[in-house]
KEFI-269046 format. One record per residue: residue number from 1; residue in one letter; chain; x, y, z of N, C-alpha, C, O in turn. Coordinates in pm, whole numbers. Example, Ala and Ser with C-alpha at 12.3 -4.5 7.8 and 13.67 -1.06 7.14 Angstrom:
% residues 2
{1, 'a', 'A', {1319, -569, 780}, {1230, -450, 780}, {1320, -330, 780}, {1424, -332, 846}};
{2, 's', 'A', {1285, -225, 708}, {1367, -106, 714}, {1290, 3, 787}, {1341, 114, 804}};
***
This chain:
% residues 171
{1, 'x', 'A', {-20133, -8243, 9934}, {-20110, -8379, 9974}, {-19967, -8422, 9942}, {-19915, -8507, 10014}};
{2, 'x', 'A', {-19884, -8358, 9815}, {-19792, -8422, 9763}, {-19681, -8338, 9880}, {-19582, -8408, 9896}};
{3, 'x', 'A', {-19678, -8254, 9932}, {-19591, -8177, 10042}, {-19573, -8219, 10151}, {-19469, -8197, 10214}};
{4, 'x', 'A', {-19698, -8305, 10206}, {-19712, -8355, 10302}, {-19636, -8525, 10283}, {-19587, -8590, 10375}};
{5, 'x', 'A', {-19641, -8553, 10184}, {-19585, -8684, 10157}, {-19441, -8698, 10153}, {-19373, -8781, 10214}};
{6, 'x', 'A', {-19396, -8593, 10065}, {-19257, -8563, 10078}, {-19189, -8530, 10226}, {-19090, -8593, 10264}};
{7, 'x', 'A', {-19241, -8443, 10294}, {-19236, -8449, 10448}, {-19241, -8596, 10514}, {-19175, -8621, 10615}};
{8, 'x', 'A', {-19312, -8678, 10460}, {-19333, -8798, 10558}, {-19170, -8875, 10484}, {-19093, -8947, 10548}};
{9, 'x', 'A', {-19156, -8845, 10378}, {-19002, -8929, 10285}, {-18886, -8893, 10340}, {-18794, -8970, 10366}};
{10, 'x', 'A', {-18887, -8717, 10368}, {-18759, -8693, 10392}, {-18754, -8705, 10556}, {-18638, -8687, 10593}};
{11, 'x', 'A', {-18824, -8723, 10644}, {-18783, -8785, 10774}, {-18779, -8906, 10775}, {-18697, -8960, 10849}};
{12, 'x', 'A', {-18859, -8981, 10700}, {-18818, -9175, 10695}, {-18678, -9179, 10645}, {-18610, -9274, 10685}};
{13, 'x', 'A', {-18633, -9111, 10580}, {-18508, -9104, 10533}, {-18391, -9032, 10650}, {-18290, -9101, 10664}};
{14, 'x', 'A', {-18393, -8926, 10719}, {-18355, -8888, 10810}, {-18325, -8985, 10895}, {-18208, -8999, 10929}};
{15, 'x', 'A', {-18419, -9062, 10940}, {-18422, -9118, 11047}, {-18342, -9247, 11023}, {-18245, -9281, 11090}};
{16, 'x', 'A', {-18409, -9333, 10889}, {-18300, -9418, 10836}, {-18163, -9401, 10860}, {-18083, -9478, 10913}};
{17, 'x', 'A', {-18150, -9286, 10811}, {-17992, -9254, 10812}, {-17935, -9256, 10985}, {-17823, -9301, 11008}};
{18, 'x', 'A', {-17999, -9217, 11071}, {-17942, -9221, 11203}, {-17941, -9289, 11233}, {-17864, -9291, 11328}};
{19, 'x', 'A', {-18008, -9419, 11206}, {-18058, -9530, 11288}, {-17905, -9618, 11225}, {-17835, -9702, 11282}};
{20, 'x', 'A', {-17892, -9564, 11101}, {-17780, -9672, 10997}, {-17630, -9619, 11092}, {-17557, -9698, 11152}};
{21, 'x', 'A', {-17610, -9470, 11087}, {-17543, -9412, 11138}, {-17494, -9472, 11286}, {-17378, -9508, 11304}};
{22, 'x', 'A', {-17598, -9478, 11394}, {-17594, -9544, 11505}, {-17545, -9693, 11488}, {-17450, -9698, 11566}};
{23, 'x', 'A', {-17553, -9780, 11446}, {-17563, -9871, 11437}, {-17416, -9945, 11392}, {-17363, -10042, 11447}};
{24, 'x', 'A', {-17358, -9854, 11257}, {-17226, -9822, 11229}, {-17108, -9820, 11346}, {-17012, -9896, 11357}};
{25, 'x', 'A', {-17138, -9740, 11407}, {-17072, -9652, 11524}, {-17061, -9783, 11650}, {-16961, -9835, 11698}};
{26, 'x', 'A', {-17195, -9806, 11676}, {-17203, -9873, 11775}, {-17124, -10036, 11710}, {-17030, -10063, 11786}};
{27, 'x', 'A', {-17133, -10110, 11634}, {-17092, -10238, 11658}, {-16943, -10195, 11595}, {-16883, -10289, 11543}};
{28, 'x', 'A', {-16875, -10063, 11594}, {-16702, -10095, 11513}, {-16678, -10059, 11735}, {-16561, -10039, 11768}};
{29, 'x', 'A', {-16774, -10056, 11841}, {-16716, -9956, 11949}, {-16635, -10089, 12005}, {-16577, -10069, 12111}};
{30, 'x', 'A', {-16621, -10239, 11942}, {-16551, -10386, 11974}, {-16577, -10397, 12158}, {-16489, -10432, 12237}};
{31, 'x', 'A', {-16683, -10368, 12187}, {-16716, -10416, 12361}, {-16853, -10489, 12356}, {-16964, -10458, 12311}};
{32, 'x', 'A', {-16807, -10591, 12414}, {-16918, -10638, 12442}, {-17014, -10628, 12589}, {-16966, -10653, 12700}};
{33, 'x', 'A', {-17186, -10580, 12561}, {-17224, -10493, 12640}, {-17251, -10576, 12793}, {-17277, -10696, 12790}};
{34, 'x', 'A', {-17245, -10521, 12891}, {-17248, -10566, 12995}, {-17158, -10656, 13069}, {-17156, -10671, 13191}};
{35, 'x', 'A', {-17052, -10739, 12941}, {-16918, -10816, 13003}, {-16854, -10764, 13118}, {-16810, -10649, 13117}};
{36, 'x', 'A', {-16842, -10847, 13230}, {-16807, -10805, 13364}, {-16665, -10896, 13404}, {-16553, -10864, 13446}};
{37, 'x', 'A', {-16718, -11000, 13374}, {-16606, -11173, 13456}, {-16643, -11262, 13368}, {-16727, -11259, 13278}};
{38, 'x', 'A', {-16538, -11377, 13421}, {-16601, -11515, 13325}, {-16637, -11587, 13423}, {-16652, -11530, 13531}};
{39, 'x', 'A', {-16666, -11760, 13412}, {-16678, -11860, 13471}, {-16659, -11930, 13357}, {-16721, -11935, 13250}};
{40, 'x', 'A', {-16518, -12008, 13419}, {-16445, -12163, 13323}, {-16496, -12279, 13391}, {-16490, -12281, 13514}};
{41, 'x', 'A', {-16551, -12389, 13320}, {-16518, -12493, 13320}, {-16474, -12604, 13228}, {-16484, -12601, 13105}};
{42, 'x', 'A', {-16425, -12702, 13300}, {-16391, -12800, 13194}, {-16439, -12937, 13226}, {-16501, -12972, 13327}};
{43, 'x', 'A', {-16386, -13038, 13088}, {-16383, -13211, 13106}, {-16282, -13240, 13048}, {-16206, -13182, 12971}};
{44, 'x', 'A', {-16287, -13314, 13080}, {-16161, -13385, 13027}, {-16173, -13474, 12947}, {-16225, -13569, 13006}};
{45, 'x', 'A', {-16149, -13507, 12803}, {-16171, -13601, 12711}, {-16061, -13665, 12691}, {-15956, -13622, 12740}};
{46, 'x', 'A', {-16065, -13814, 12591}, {-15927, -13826, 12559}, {-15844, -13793, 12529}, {-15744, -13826, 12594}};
{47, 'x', 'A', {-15831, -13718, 12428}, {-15739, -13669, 12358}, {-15681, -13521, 12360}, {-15584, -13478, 12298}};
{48, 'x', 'A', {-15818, -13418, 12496}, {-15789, -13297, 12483}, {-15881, -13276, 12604}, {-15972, -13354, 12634}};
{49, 'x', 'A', {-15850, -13161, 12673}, {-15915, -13073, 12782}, {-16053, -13011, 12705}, {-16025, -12986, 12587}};
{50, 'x', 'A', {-16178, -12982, 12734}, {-16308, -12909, 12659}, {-16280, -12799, 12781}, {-16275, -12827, 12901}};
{51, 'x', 'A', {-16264, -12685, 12728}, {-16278, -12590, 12837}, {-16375, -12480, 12792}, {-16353, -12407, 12695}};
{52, 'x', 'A', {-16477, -12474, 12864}, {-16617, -12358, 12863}, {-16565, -12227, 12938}, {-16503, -12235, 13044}};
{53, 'x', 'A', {-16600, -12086, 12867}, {-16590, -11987, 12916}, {-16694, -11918, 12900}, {-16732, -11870, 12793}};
{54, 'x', 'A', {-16771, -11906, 13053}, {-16883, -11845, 13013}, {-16864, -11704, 13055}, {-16792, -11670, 13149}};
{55, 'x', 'A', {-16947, -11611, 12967}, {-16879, -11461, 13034}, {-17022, -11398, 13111}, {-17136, -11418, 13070}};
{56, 'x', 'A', {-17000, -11348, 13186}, {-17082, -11317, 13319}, {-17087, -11167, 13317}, {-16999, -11104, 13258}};
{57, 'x', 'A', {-17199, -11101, 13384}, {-17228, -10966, 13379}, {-17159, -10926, 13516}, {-17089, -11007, 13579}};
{58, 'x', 'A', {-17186, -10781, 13564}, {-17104, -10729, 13705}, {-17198, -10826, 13792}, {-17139, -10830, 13900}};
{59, 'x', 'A', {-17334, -10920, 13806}, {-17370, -10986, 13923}, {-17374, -11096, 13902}, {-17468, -11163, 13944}};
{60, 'x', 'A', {-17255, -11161, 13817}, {-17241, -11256, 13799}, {-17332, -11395, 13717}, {-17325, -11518, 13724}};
{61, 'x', 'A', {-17413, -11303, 13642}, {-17519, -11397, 13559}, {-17468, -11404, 13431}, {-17392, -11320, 13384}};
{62, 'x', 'A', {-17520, -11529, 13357}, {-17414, -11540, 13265}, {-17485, -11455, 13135}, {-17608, -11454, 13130}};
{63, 'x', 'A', {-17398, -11376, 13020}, {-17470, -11316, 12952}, {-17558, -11414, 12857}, {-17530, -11533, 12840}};
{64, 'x', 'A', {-17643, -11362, 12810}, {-17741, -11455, 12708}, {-17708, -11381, 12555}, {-17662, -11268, 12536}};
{65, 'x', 'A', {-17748, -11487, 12450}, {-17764, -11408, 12281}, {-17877, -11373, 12277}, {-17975, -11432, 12323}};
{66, 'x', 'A', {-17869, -11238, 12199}, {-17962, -11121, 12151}, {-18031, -11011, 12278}, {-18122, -10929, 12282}};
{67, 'x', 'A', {-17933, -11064, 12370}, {-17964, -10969, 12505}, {-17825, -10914, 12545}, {-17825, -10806, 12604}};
{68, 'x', 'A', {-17724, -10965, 12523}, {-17583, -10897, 12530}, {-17494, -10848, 12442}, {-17383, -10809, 12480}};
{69, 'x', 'A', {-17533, -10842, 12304}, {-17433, -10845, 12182}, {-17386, -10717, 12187}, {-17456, -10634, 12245}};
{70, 'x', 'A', {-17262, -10676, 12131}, {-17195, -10519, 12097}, {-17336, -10457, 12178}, {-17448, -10499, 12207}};
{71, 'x', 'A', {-17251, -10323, 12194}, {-17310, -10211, 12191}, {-17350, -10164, 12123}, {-17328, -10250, 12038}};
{72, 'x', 'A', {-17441, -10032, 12030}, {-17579, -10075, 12120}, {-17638, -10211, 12047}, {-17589, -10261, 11946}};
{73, 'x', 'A', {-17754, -10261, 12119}, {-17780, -10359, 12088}, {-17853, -10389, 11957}, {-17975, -10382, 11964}};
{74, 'x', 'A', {-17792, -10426, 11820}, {-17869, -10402, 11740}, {-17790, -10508, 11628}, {-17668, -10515, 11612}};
{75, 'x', 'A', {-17857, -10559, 11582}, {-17813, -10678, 11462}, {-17755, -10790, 11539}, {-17770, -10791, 11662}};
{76, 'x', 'A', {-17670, -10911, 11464}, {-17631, -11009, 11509}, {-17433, -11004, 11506}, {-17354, -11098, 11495}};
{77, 'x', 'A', {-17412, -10873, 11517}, {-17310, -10839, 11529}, {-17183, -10916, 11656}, {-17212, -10868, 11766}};
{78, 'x', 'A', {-17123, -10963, 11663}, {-17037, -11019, 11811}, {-16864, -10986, 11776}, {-16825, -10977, 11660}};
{79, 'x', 'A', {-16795, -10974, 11862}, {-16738, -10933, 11861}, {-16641, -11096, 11807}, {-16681, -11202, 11855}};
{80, 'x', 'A', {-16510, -11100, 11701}, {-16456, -11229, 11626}, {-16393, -11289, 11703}, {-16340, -11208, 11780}};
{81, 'x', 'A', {-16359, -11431, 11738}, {-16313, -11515, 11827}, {-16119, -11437, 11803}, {-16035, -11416, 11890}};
{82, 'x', 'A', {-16115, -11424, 11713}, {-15959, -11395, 11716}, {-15925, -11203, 11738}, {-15835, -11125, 11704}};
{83, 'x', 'A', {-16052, -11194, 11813}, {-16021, -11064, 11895}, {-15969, -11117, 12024}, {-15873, -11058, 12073}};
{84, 'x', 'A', {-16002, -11185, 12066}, {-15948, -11248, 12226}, {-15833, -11275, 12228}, {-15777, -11311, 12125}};
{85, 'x', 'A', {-15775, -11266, 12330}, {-15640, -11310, 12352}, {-15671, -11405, 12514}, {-15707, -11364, 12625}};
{86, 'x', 'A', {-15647, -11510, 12475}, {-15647, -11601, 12621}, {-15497, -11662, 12662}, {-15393, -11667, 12596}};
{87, 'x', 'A', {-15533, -11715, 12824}, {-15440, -11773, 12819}, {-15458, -11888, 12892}, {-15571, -11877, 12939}};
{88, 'x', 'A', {-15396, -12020, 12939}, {-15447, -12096, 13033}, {-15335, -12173, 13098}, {-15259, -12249, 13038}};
{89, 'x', 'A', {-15334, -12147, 13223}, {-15255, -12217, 13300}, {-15271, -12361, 13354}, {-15368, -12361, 13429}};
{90, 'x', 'A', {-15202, -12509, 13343}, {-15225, -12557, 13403}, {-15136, -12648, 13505}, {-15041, -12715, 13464}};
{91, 'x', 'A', {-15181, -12643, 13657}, {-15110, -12717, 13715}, {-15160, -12844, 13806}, {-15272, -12848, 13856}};
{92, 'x', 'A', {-15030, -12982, 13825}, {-15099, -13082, 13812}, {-15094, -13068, 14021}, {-15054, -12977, 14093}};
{93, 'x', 'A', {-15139, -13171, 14045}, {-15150, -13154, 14196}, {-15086, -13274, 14281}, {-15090, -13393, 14251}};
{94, 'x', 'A', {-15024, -13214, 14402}, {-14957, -13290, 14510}, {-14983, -13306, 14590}, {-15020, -13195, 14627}};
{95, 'x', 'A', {-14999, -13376, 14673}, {-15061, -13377, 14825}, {-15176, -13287, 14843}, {-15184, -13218, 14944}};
{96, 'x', 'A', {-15279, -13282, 14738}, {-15366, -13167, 14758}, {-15354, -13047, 14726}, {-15441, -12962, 14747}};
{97, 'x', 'A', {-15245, -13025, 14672}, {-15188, -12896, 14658}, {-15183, -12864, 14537}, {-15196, -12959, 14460}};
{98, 'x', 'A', {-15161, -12716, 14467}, {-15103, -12701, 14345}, {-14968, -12754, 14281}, {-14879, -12685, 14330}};
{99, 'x', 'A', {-14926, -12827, 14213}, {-14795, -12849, 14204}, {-14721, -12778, 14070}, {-14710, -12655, 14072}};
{100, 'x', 'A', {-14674, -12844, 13965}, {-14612, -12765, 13911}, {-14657, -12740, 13760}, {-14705, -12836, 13700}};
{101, 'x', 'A', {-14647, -12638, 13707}, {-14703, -12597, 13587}, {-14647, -12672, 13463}, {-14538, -12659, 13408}};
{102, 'x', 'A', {-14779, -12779, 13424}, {-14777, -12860, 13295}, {-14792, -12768, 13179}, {-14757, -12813, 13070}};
{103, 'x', 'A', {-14840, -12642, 13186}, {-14892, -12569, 13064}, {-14953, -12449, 13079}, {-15043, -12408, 13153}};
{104, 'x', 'A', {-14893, -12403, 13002}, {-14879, -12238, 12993}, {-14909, -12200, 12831}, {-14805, -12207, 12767}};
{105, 'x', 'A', {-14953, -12186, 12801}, {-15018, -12081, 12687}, {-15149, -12041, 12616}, {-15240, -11997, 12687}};
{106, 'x', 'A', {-15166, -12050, 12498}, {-15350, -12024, 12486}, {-15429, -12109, 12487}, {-15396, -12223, 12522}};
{107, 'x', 'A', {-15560, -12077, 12448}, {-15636, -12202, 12414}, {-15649, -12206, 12265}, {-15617, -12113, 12192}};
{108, 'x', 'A', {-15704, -12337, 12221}, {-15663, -12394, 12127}, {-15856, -12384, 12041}, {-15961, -12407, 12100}};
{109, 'x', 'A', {-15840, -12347, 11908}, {-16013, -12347, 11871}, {-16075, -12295, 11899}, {-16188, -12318, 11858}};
{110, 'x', 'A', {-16050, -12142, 12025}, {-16154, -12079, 12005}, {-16271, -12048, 11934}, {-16248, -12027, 11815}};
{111, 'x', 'A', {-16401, -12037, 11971}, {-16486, -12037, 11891}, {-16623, -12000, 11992}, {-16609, -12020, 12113}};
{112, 'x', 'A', {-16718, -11960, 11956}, {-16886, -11884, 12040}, {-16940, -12035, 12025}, {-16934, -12113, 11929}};
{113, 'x', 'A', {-16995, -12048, 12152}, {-17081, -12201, 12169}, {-17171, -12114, 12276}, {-17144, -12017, 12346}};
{114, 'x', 'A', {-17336, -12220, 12249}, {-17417, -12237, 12379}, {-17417, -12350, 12401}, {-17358, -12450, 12360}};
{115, 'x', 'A', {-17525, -12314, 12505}, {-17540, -12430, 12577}, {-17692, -12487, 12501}, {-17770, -12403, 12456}};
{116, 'x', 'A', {-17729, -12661, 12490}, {-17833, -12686, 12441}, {-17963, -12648, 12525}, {-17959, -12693, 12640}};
{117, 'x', 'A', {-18079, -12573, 12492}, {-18184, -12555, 12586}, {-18115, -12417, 12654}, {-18134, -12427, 12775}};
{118, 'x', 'A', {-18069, -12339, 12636}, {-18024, -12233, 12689}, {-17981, -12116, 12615}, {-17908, -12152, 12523}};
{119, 'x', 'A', {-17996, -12002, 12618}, {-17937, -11859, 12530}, {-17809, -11832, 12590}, {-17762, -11725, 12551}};
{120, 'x', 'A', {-17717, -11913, 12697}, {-17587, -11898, 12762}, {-17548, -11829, 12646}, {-17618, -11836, 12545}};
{121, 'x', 'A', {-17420, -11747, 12652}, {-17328, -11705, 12594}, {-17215, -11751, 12660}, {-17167, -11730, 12771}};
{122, 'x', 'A', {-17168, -11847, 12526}, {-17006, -11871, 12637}, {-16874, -11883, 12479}, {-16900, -11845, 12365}};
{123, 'x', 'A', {-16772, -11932, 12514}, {-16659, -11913, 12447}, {-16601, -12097, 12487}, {-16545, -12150, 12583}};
{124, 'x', 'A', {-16649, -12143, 12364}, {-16561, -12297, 12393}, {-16378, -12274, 12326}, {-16324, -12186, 12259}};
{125, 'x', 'A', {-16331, -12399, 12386}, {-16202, -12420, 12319}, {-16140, -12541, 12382}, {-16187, -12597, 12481}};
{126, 'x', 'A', {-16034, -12578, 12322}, {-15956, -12696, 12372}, {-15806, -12682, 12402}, {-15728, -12605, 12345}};
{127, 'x', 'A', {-15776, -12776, 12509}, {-15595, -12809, 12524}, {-15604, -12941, 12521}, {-15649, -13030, 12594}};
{128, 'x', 'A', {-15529, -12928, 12380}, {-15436, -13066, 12348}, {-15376, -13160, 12458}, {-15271, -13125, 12513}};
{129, 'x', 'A', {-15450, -13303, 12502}, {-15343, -13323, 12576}, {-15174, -13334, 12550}, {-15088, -13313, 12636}};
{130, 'x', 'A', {-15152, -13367, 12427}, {-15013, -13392, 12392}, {-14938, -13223, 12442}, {-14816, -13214, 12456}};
{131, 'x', 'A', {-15011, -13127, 12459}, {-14941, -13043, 12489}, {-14907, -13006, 12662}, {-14827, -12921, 12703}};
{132, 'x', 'A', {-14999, -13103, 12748}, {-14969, -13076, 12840}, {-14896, -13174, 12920}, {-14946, -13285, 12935}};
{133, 'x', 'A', {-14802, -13149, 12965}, {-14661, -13195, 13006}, {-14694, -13310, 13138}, {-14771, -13268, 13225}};
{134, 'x', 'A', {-14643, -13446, 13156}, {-14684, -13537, 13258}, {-14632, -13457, 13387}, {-14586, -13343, 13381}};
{135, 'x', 'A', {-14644, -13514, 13475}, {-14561, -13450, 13621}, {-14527, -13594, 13720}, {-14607, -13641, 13800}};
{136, 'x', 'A', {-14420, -13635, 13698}, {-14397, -13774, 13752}, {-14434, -13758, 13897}, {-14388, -13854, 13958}};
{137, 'x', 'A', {-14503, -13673, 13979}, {-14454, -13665, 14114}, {-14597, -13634, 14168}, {-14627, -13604, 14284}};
{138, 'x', 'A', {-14674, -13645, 14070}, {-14807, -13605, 14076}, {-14861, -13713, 14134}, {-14807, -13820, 14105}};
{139, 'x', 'A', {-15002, -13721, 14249}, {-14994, -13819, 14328}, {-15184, -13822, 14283}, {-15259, -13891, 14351}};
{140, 'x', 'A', {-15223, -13760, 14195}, {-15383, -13721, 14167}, {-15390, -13719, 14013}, {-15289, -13693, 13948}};
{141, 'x', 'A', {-15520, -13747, 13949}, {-15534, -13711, 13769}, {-15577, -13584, 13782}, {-15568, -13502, 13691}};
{142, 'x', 'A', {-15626, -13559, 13897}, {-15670, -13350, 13884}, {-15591, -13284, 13887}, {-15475, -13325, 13891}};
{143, 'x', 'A', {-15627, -13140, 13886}, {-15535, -13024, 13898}, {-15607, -12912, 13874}, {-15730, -12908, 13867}};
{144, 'x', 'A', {-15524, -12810, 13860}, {-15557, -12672, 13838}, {-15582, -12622, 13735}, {-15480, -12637, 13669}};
{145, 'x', 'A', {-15669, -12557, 13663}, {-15685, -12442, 13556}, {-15716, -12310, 13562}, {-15821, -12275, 13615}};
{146, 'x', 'A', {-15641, -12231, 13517}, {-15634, -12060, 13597}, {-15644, -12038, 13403}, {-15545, -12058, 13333}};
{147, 'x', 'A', {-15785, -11994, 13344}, {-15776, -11915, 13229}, {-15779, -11755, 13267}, {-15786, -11696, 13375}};
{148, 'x', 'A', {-15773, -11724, 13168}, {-15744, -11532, 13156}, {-15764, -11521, 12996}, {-15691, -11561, 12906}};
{149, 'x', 'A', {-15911, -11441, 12991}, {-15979, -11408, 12842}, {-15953, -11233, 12874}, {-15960, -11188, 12988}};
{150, 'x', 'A', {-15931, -11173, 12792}, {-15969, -11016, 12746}, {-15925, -11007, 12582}, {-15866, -11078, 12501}};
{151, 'x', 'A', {-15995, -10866, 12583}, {-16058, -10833, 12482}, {-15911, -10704, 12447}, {-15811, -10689, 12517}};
{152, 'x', 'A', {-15951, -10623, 12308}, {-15879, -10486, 12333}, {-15915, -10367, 12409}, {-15852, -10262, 12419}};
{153, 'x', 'A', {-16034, -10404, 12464}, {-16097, -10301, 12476}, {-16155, -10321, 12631}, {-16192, -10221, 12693}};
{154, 'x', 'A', {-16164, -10465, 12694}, {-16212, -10581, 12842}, {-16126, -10586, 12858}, {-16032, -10559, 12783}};
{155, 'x', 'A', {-16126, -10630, 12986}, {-16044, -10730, 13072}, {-15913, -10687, 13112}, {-15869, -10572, 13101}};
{156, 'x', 'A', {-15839, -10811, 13172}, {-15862, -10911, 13175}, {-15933, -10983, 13269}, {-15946, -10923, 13376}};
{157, 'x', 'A', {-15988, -11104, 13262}, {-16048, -11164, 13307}, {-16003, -11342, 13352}, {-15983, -11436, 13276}};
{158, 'x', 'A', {-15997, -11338, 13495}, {-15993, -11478, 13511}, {-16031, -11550, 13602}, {-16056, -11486, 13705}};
{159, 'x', 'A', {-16050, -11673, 13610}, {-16104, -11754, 13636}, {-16026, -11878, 13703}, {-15918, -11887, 13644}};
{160, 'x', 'A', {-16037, -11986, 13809}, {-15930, -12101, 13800}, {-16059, -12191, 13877}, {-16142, -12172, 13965}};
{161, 'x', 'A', {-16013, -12317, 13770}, {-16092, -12459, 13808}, {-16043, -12530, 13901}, {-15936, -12576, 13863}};
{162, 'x', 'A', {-16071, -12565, 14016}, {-16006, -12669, 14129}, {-15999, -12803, 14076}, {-16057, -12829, 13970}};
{163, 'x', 'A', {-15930, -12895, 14141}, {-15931, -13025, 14126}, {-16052, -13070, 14011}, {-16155, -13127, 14045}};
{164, 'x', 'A', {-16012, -13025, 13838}, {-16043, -13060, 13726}, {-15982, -13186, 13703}, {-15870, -13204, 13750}};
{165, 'x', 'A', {-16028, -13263, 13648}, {-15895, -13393, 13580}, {-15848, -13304, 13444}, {-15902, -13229, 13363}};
{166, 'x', 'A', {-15733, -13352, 13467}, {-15658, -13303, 13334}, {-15585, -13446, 13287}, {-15554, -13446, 13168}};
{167, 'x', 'A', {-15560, -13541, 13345}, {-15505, -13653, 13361}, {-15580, -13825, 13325}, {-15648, -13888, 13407}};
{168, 'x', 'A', {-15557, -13858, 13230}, {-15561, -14012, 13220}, {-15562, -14037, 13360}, {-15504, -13968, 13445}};
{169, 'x', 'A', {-15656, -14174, 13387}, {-15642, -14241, 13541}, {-15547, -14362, 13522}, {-15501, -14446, 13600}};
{170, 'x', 'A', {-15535, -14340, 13385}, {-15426, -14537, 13327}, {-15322, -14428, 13339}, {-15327, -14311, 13301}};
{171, 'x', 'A', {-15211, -14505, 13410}, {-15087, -14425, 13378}, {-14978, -14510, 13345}, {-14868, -14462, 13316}};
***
């Protein structure tokens, strides 16, 4: 009986070890599984742009938590907001048109948000309005947002919002 027990120890142990082994391996592999594209949106608040990045599989569904995390799928492992490198363009609009670029660089607060009532997986953050530049010639409060998220290992990936407000309507 005692041979047979030891047999049952040293494969629970075996197996432990692969499973620990796997698991190791898989969440240092920094991809997150099934990431394909994003989908941005935003609002516009007082004091700052809210811009949502939701990241989407190759058919365009958005990924969910505890169904997309690292590779393979195992613990509550995600890959750290200051692995990303973003960027976000924005331009204000003319006659309907794109006009000229108020802002050019990252986003601001990255950080993993859902949605309430939902397992979404998305990537919130903000632009300062003080950082984005007026455009005297601008004839609309909307405009353009063209983000671009990747990873070291993704992307890149982007996305652009049509006629968003980025703009106070008091001017």
């Amino acid at each position: 009986m005692s041979a047979f027990r030891n047999q049952k120890v040293h494969w629970f142990l075996g197996w432990l070890g692969a499973v620990c082994l796997i698991s190791i391996s898989g969440c240092g592999s920094g991809k997150i599984d099934k990431f394909a594209d994003i989908q941005v949106m935003s609002d516009y608040r007082r004091d700052w742009l809210d811009i949502r990045v939701f990241l989407l599989d190759e058919n365009g569904r958005t990924l969910i938590w505890n169904n997309s995390i690292l590779s393979p799928e195992i613990g509550l492992s995600t890959i750290n907001e200051s692995e990303f490198t973003t960027n976000a363009k924005i331009y204000s609009m003319r006659q309907g048109e794109k006009g000229i670029k108020v802002y050019d660089g990252r986003l601001i607060d990255l950080r993993w948000s859902g949605v309430v009532g939902s397992r979404a997986r998305l990537l919130r953050a903000e632009i300062p309005r003080a950082l984005i530049d007026e455009d005297p010639q601008r004839d609309s409060e909307v405009g353009f947002i063209t983000v671009t998220v990747q990873t070291d290992k993704q992307g890149p990936f982007s996305d652009t919002v049509e006629r968003t407000q980025i703009y106070s309507s008091f001017r």
